[in-house]
N, CA, C and O of each residue as an XYZ file, in Angstrom:
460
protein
N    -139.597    135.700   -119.338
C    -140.723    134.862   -118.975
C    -140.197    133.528   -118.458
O    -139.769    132.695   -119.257
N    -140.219    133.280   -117.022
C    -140.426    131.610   -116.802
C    -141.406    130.634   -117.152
O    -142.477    131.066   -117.577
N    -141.247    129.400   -117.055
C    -142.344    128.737   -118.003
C    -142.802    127.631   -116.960
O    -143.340    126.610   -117.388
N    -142.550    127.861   -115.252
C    -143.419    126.987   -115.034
C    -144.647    126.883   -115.149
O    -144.976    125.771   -114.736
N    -145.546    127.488   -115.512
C    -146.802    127.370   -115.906
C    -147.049    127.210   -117.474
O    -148.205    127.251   -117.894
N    -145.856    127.008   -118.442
C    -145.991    126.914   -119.945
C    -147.237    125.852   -120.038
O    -147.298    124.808   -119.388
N    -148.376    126.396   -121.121
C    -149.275    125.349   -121.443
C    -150.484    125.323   -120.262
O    -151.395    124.524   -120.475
N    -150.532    125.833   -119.491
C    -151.673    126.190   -118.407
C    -152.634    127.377   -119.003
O    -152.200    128.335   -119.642
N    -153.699    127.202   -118.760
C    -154.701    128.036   -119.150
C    -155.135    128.916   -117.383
O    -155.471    128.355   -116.340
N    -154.970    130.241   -117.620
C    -155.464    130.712   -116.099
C    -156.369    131.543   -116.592
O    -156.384    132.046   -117.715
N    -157.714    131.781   -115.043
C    -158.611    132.680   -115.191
C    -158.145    133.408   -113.701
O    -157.797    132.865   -112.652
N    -158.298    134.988   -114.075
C    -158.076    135.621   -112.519
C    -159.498    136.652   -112.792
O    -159.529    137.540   -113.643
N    -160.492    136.344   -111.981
C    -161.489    137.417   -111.995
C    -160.747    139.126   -111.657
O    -159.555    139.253   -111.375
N    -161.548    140.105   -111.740
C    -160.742    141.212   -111.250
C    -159.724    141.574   -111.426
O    -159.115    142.209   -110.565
N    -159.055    141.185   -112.994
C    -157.704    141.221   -112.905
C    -157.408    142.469   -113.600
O    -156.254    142.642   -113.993
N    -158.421    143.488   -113.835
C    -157.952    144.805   -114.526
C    -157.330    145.422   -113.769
O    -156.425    146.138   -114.195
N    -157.620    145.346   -112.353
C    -156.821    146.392   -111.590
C    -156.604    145.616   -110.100
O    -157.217    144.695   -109.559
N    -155.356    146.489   -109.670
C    -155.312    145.907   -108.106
C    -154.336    144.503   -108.293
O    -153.534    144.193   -109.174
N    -154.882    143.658   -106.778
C    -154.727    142.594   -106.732
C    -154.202    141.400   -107.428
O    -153.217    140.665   -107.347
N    -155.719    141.564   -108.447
C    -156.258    140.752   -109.660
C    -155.231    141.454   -110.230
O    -154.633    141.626   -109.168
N    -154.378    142.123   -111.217
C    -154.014    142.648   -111.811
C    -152.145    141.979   -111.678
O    -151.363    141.631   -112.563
N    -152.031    142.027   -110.466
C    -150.717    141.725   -110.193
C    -150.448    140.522   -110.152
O    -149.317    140.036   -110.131
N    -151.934    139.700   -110.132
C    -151.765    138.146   -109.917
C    -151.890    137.775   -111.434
O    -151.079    136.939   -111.832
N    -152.948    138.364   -112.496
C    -152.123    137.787   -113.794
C    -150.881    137.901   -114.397
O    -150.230    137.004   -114.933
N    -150.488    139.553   -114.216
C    -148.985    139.809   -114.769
C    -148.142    138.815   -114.468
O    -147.338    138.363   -115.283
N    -148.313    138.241   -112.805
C    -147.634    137.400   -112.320
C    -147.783    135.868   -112.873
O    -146.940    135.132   -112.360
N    -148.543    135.296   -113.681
C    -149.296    134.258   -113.831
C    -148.704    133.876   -115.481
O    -148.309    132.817   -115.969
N    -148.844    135.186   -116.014
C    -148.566    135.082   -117.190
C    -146.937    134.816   -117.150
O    -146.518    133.683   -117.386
N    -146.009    135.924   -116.836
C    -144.357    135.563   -116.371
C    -144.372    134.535   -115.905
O    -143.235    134.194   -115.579
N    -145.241    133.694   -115.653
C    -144.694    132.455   -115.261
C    -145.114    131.366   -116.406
O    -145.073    130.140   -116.300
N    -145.509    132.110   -117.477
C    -145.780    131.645   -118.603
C    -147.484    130.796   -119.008
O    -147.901    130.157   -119.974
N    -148.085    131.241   -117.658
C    -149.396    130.909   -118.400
C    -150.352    131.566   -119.491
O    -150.120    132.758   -119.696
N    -151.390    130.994   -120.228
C    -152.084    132.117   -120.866
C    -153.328    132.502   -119.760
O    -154.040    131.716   -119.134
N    -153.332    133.733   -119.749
C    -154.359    134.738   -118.835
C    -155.323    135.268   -119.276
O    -155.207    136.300   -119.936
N    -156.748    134.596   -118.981
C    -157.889    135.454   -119.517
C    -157.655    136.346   -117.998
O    -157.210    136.085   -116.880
N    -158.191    137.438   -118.641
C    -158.519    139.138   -117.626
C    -160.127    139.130   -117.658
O    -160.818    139.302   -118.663
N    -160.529    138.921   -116.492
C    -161.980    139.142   -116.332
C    -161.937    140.765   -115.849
O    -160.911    141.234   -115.356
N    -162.543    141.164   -115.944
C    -163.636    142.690   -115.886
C    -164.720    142.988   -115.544
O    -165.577    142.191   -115.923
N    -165.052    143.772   -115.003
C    -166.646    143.837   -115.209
C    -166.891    145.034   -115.463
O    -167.913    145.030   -116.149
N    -166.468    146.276   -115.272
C    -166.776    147.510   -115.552
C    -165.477    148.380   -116.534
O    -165.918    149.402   -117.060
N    -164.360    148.164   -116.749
C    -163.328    148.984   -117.158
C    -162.790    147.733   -117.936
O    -162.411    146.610   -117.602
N    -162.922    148.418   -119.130
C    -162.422    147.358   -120.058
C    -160.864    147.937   -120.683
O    -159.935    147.273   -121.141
N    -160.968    149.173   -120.534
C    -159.574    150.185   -121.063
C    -158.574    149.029   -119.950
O    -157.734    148.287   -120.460
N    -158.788    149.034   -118.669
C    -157.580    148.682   -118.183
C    -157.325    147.191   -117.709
O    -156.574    146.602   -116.930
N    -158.202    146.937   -118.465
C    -158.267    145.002   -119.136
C    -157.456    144.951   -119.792
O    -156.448    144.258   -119.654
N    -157.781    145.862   -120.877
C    -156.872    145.945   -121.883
C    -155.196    146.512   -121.645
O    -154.249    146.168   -122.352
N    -155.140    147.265   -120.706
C    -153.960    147.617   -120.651
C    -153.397    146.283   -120.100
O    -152.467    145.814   -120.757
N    -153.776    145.632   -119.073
C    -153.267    144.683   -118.687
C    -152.673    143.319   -119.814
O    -151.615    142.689   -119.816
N    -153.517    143.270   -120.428
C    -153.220    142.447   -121.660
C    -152.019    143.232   -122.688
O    -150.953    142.709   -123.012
N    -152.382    144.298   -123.007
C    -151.186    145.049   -123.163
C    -149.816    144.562   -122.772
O    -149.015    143.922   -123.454
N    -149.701    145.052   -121.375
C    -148.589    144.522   -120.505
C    -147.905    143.103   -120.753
O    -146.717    142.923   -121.022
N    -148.830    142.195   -120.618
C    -148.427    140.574   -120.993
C    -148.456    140.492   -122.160
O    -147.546    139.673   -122.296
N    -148.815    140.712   -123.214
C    -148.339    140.532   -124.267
C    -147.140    141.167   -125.143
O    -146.827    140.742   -126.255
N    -146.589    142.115   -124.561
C    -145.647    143.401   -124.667
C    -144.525    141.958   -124.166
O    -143.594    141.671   -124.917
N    -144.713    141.295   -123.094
C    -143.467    140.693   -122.556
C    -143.233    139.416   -122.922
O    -142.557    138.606   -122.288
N    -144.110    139.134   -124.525
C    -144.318    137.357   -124.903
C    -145.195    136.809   -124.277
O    -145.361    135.682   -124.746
N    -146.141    137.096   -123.096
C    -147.274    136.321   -122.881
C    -148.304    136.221   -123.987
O    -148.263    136.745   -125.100
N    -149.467    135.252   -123.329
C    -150.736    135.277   -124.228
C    -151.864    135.488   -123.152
O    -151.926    134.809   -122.127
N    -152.762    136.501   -123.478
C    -153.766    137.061   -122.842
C    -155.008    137.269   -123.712
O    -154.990    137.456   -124.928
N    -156.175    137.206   -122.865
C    -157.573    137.359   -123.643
C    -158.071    138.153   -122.466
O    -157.684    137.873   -121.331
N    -159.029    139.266   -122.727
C    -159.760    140.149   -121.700
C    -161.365    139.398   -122.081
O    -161.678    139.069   -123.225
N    -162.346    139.206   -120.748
C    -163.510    138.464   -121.037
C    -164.192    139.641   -119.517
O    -163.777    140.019   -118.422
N    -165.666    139.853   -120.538
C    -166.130    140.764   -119.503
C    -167.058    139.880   -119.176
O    -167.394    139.003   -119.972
N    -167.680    140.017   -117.763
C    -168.379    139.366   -116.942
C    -168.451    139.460   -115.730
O    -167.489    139.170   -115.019
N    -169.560    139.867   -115.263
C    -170.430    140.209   -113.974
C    -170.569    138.954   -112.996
O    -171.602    138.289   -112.915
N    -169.504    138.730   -112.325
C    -169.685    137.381   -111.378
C    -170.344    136.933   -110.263
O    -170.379    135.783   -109.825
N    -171.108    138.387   -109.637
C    -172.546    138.187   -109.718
C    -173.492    137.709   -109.764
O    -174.444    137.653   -108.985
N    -173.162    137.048   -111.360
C    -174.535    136.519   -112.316
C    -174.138    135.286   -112.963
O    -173.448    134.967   -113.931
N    -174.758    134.770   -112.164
C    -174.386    133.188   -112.328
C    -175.023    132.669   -114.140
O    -174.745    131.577   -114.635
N    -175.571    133.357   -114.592
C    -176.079    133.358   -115.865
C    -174.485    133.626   -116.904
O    -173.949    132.870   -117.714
N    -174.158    134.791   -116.513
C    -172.968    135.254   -117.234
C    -171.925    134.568   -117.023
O    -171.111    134.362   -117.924
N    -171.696    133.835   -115.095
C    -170.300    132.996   -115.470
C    -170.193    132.041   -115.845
O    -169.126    131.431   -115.773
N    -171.510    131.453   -116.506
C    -171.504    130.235   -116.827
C    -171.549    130.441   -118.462
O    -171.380    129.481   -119.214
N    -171.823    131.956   -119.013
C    -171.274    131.980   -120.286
C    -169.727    132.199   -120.607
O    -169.536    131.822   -121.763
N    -168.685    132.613   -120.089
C    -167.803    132.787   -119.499
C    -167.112    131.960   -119.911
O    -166.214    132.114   -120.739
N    -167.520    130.735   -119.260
C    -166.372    129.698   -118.749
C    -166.652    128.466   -119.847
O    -165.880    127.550   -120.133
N    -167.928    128.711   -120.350
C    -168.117    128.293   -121.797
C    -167.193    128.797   -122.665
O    -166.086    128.265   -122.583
N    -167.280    129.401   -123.228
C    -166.496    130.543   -123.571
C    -165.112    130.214   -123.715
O    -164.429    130.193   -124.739
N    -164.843    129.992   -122.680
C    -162.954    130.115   -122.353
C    -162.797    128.841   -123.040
O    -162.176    128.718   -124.096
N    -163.613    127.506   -122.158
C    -163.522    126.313   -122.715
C    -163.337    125.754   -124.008
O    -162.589    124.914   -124.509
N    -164.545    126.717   -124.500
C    -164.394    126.480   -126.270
C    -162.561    127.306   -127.188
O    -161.914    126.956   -128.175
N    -162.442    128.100   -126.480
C    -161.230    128.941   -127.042
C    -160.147    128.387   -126.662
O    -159.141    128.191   -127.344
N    -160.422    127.985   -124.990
C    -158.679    127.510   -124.804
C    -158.812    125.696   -124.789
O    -157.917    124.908   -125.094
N    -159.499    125.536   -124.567
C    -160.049    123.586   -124.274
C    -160.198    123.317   -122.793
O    -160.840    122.367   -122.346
N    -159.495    124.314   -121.982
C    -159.846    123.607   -120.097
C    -159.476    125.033   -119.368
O    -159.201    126.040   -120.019
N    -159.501    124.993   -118.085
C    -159.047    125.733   -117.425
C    -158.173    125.224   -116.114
O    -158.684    124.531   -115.235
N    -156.991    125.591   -116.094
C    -156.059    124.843   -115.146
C    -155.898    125.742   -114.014
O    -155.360    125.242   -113.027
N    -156.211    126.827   -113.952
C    -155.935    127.470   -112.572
C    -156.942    128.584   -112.379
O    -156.467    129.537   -112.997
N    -157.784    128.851   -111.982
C    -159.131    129.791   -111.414
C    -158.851    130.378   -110.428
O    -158.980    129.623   -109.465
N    -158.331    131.938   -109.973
C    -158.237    132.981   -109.210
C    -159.359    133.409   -109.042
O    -160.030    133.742   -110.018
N    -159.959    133.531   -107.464
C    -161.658    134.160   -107.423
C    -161.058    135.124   -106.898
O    -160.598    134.854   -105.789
N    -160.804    136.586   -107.414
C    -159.954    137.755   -106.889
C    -161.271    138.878   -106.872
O    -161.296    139.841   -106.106
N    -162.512    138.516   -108.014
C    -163.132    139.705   -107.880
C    -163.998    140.121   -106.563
O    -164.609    139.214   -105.998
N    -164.067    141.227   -106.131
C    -165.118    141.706   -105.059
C    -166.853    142.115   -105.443
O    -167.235    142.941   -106.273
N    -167.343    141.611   -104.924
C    -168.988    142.043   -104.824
C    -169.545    143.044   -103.692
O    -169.562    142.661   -102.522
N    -169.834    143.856   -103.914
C    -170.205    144.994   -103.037
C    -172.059    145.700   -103.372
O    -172.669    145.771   -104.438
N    -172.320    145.954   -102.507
C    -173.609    146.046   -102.599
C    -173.894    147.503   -102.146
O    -174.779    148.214   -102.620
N    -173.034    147.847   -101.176
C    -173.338    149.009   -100.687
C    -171.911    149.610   -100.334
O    -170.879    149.361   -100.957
N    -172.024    150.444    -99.230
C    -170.572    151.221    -98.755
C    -170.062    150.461    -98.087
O    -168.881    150.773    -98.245
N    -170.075    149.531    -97.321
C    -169.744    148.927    -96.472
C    -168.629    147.823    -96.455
O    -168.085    147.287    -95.490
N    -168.400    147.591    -98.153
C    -167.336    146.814    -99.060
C    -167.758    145.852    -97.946
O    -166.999    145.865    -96.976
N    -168.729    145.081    -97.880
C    -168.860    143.607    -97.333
C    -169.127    142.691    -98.685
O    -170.024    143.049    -99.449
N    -168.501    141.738    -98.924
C    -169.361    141.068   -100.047
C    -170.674    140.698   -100.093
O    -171.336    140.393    -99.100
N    -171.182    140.721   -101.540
C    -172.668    140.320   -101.289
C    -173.134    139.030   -101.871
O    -174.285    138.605   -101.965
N    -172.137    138.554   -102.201
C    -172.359    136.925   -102.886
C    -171.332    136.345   -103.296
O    -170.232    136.898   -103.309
N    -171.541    135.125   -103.696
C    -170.369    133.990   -104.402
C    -171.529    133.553   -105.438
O    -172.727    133.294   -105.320
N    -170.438    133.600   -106.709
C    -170.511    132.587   -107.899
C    -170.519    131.085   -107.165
O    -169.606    130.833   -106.378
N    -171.260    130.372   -107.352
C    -171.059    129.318   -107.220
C    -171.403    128.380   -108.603
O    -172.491    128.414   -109.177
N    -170.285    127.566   -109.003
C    -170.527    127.113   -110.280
C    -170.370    125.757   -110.120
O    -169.888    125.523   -109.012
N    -170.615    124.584   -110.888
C    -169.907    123.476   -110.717
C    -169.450    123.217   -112.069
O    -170.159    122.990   -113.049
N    -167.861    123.290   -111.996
C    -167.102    122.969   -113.330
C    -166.565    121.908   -113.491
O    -165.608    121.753   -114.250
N    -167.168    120.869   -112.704
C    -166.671    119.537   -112.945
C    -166.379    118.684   -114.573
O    -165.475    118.086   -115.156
N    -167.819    119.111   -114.790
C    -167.971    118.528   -116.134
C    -166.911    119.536   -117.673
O    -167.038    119.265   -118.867
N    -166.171    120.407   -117.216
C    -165.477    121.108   -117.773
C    -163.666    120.552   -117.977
O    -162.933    120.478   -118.963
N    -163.521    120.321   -116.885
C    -161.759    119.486   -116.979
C    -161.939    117.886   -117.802
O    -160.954    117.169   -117.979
């Protein structure tokens, strides 16, 4: 584990699989702690957390529909209260509505009052 990120709190939406997935493993080896957002597959949330914690990281899996601006704002409550801030926010997850894999929205949050 490298530690430029020792003491950083990261969120990567989508990070059970894919992308998202390679960007916490990566996040964590660099020694941050990694919440794993999800929204449907929690087995391979968990594996992912698995993974980083298998190698000395620290990981938390948090399910949430980003979507729903209701839920990411429980979320990030949430994290706040557990970790105290959030230092690095990955928007990795996709919104899809139909076949067409076009996105169908953005979270839009304001986390000002959070740092």
């Amino acid at each position: 584990m490298l530690d430029r990120l020792t003491g950083k709190v990261a969120v990567v939406t989508g990070a059970s699989r894919g992308i998202g997935r390679a960007i916490a493993l990566r996040l964590a080896q660099e020694g941050a702690a990694v919440v794993i957002n999800y929204n449907g597959s929690k087995e391979r949330a968990q594996e992912v957390k698995t993974e980083i914690e298998s190698a000395g990281g620290t990981a938390q899996i948090m399910q949430c529909d980003v979507a729903d601006a209701a839920s990411c704002d429980e979320m990030f409550q949430t994290i706040i209260k557990e970790f105290g801030r959030i230092d690095i926010l990955v928007n990795n997850a996709g919104i899809t509505r139909d076949n067409l894999n076009v996105p169908a929205g953005i979270c839009n949050l304001d986390l000002s009052d959070s740092f």
